[in-house]
C-alpha positions in Angstrom: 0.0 0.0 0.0 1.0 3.4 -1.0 2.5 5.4 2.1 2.9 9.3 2.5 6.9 9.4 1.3 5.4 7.9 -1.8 2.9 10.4 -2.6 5.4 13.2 -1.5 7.8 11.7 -4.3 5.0 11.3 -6.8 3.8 15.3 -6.2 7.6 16.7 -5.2 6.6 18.2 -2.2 7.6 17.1 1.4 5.8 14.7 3.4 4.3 17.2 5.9 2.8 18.9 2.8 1.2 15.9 2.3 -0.2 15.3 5.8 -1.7 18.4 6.0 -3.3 18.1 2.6 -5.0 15.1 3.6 -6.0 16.2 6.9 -7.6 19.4 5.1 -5.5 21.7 6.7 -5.6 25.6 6.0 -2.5 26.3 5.4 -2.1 24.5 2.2 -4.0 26.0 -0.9 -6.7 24.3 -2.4 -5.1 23.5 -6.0 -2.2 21.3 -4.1 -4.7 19.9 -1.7 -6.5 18.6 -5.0 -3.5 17.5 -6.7 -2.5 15.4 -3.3 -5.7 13.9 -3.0 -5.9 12.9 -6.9 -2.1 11.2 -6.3 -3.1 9.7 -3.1 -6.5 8.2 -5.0 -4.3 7.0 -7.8 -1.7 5.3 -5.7 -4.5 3.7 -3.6 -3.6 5.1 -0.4 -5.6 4.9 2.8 -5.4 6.5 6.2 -3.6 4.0 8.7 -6.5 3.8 11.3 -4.0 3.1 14.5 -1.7 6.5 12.9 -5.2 8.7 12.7 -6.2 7.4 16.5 -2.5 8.2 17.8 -2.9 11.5 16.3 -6.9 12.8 16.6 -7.2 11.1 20.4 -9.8 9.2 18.2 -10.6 5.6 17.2 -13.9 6.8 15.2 -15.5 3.5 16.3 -19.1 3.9 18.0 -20.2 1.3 20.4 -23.7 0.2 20.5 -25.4 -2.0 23.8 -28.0 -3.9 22.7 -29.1 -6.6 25.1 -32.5 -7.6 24.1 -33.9 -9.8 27.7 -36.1 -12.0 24.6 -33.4 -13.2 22.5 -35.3 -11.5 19.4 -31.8 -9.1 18.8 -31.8 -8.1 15.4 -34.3 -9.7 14.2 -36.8 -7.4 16.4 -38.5 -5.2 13.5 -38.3 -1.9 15.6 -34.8 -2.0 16.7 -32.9 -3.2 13.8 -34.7 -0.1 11.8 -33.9 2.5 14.3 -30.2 0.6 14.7 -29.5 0.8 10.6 -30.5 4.0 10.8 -27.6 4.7 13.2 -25.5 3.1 11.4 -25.9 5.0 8.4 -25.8 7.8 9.7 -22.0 7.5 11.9 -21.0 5.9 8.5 -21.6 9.7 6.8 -19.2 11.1 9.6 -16.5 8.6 9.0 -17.1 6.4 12.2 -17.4 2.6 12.5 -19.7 0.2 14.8 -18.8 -2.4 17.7 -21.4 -4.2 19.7 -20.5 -4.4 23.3 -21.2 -7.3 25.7 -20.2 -8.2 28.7 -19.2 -12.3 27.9 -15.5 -12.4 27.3 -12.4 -10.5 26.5 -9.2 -12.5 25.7 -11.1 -15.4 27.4 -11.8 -13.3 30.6 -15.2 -12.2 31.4 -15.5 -8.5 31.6 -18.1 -5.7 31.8 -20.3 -3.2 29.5 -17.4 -0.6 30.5 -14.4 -3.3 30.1 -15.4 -3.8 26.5 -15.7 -0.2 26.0 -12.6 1.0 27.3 -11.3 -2.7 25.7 -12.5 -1.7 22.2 -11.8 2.0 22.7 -14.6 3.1 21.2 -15.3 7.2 21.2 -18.9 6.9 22.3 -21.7 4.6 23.4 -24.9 4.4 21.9 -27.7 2.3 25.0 -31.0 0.4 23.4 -32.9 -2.3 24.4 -31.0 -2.8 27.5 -31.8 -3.0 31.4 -31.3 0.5 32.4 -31.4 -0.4 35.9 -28.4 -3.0 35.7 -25.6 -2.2 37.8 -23.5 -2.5 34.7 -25.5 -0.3 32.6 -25.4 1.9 35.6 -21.3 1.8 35.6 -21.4 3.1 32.2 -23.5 5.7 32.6 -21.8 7.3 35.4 -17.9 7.0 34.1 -17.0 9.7 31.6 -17.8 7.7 28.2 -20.3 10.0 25.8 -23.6 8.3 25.9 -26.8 8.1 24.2 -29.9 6.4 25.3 -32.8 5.3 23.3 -36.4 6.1 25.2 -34.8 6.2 28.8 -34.1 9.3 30.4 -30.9 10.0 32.8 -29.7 13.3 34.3 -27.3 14.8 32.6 -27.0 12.7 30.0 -28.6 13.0 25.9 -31.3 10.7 24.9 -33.7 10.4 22.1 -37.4 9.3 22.8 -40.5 8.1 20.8 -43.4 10.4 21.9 -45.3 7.1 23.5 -47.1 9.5 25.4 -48.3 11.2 22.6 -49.2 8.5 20.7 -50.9 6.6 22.6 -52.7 9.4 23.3 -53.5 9.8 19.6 -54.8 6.0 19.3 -57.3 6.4 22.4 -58.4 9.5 20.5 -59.3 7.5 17.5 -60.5 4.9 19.0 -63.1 7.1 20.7 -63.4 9.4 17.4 -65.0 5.9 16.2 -67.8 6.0 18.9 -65.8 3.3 21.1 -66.2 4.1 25.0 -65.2 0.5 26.5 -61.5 0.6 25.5 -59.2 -2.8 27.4 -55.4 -1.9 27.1 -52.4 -4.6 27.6 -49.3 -3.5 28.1 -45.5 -4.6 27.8 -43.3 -5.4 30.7 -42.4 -3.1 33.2 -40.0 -0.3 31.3 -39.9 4.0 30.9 -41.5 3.1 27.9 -44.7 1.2 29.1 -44.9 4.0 31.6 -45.4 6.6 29.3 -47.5 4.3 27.6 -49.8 3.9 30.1 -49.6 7.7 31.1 -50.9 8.4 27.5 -53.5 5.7 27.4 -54.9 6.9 30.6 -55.0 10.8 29.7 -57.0 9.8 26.3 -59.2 8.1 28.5 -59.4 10.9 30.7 -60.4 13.2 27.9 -63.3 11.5 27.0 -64.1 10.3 30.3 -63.9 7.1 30.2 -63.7 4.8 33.5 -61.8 1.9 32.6 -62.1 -1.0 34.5 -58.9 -2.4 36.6 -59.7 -6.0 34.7 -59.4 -4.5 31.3 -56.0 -3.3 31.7 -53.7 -6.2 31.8 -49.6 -6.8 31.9 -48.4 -8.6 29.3 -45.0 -9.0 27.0 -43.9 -6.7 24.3 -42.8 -8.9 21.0 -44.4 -11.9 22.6 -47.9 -13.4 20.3 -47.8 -16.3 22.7 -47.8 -13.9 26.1 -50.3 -12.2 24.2 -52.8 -14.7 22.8 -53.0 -16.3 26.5 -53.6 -12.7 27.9 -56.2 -11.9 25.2 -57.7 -15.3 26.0 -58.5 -14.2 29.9 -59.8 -10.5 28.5 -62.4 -12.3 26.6 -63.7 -14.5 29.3 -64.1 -11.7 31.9 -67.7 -10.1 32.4 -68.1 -7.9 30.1 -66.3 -7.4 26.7 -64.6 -4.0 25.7 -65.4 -2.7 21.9 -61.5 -1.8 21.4 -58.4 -3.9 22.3 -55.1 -1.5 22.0 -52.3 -4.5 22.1 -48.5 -3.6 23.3 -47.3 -4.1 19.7 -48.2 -5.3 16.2 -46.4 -8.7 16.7 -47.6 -9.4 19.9 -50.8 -8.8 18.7 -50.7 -11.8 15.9 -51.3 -14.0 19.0 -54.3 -11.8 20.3 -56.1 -11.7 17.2 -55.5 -15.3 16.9 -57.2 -15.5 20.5 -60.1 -13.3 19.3 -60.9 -15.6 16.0 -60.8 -18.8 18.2 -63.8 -17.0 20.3 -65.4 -16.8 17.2 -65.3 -13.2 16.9 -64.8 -11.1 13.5 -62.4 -8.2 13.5 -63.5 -5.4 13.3 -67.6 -5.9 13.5 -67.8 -7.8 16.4 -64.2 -6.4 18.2 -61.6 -3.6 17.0 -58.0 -4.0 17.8 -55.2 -1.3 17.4 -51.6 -2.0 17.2 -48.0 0.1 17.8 -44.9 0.2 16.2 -45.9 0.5 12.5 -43.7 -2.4 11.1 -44.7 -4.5 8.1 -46.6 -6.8 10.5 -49.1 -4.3 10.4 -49.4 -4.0 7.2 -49.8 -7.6 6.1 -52.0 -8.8 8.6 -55.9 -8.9 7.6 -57.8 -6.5 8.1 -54.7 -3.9 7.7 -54.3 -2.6 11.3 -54.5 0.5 12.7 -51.5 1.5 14.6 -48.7 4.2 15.5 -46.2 4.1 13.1 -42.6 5.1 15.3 -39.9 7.3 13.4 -37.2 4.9 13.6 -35.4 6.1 10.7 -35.7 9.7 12.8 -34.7 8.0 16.0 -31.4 6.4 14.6 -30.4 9.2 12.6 -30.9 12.1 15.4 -29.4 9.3 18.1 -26.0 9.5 15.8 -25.5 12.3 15.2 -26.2 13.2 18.8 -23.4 11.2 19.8 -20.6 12.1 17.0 -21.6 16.4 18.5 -20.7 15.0 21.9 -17.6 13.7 21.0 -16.6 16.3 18.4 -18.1 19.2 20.0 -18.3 18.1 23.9 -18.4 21.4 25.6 -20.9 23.2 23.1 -23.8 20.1 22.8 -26.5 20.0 25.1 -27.5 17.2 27.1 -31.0 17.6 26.7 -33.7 14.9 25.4 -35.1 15.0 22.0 -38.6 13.5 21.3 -39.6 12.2 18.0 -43.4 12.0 17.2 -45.0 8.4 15.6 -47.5 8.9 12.7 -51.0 7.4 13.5 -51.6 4.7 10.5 -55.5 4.3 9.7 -56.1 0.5 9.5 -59.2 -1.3 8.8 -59.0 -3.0 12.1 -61.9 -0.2 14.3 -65.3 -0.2 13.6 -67.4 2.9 13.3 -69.7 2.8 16.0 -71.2 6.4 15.2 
């Protein structure tokens, strides 16, 4: 591979000429800058990663925690949209991606932070990950730039789906649509089924609607089985709500599935509503009605979040950035009025 003396010799000027050409330095004029860079193109030369860390106090290398407690990992529709968005993004500024875990470094166990500091990445971005963990705790408090996805800690940047909001905006529908006995199941205990529940409960308020205790029911986000058995004991309960709003759209394969085993017809005899907005939702029939998340708003702003606080860390707020969902009309909810 083509090394700085060689482009030097090729463009007769000295090696530091070179270097500062290629680092876009302003003290070299724009027609040798181009001339360099055309040479260096030519003789297929590349900047020596290890050489460009030594020198910027950089590795460019972004770490991302993603430690999903259902073994869905990539292969969970909402995450691995919002997570290619990321990557996209840091790949615009130059930067690379590591996954961090906490098995084993050079056959030792180690910790979120070990493999951090191990890998020397610049930055750290946390989603779908215990946010209580004592390791995910360590993290957050040593000096390593962070970002979380839809959990909030002091003093540190994070970037939030509106679940308040949109939930908010499906109870609103639902009741738009003359529905009053609206049953809500929910995913596990997280920030985000809190403000979930927050904006489920304020739509409700709105309308005034008393929702029985026994229509709002824990059950498992990304789970159809969790969610078909949960379904199951709504429907036998005294009483049957108009509206089901399910956790997710692929949880709620398994309670439609419940539903149609009861012998009831979605939507004239029960209306469901969904969240996320992945293809799930699209495919299913009838064509649900849910709240489509920005994902591809969510990686983007959550990368280039984190590349300002390393670049820029004394000028970058650490403040939390909420991105809105778009409500997706379905066919799923009767019109009762």
């Amino acid at each position: 591979m083509a090394s700085l003396k060689d482009i030097a010799a090729s463009c007769g000027v000295s090696v530091a000429t070179v270097s500062r050409a290629l680092n876009d330095m302003p003290d070299v004029s724009p027609e040798t800058k181009d001339r360099i860079q055309a040479t260096a193109d030519e003789l297929g030369y590349f900047i020596n990663s290890a050489a460009r860390a030594l020198k910027t106090k950089r590795t460019y290398n972004l770490g991302v925690l993603f430690n999903d407690q259902g073994s869905r990992g990539l292969t969970h529709e909402f995450f691995a949209a919002l997570l290619n968005s990321f990557k996209r993004e840091a790949e615009k500024s130059g930067y690379d991606i590591t996954f961090i875990n906490n098995r084993m470094v050079g056959g030792k166990p180690t910790t979120y932070l070990q493999h951090c500091l191990y890998r020397g990445i610049d930055g750290l971005l946390l989603a779908c990950v215990d946010f209580y963990d004592s390791e995910v705790l360590e993290v957050i408090q040593s000096s390593l730039p962070v970002v979380t996805i839809d959990h909030v800690f002091n003093g540190k940047a994070s970037v939030l789906s509106d679940n308040i909001g949109g939930m908010e905006q499906l109870v609103r529908y639902a009741c738009s649509m003359g529905h009053r006995k609206l049953a809500y199941l929910y995913g596990e205990p997280t920030a985000v089924t809190d403000n979930r529940k927050t904006g489920f409960f304020r739509g409700c308020e709105d309308f005034g609607l008393k929702v029985p205790d026994e229509w709002v029911l824990e059950c498992r986000y990304y789970d159809p089985d969790a969610c078909y058995q949960v379904t199951r004991e709504l429907l036998e309960k005294r009483g049957r709500p108009t509206c089901i709003l399910f956790p997710d759209d692929f949880s709620m394969a398994g309670g439609v599935r419940a539903i149609r085993e009861a012998g009831l017809r979605i939507p004239e005899d029960i209306s469901v509503i969904g969240y996320d907005g992945i293809i799930t939702a699209e495919v299913m029939t009838p064509r649900v009605t849910t709240l489509r998340q920005n994902t591809f708003m969510m990686g983007k702003t959550a990368a280039r979040k984190l590349i300002d606080l390393i670049e820029h860390p004394r000028t970058v707020l650490l403040d939390r950035v909420v991105i809105p969902g778009e409500l997706i009309y379905g066919e799923s909810v009767r019109k009762l009025v």
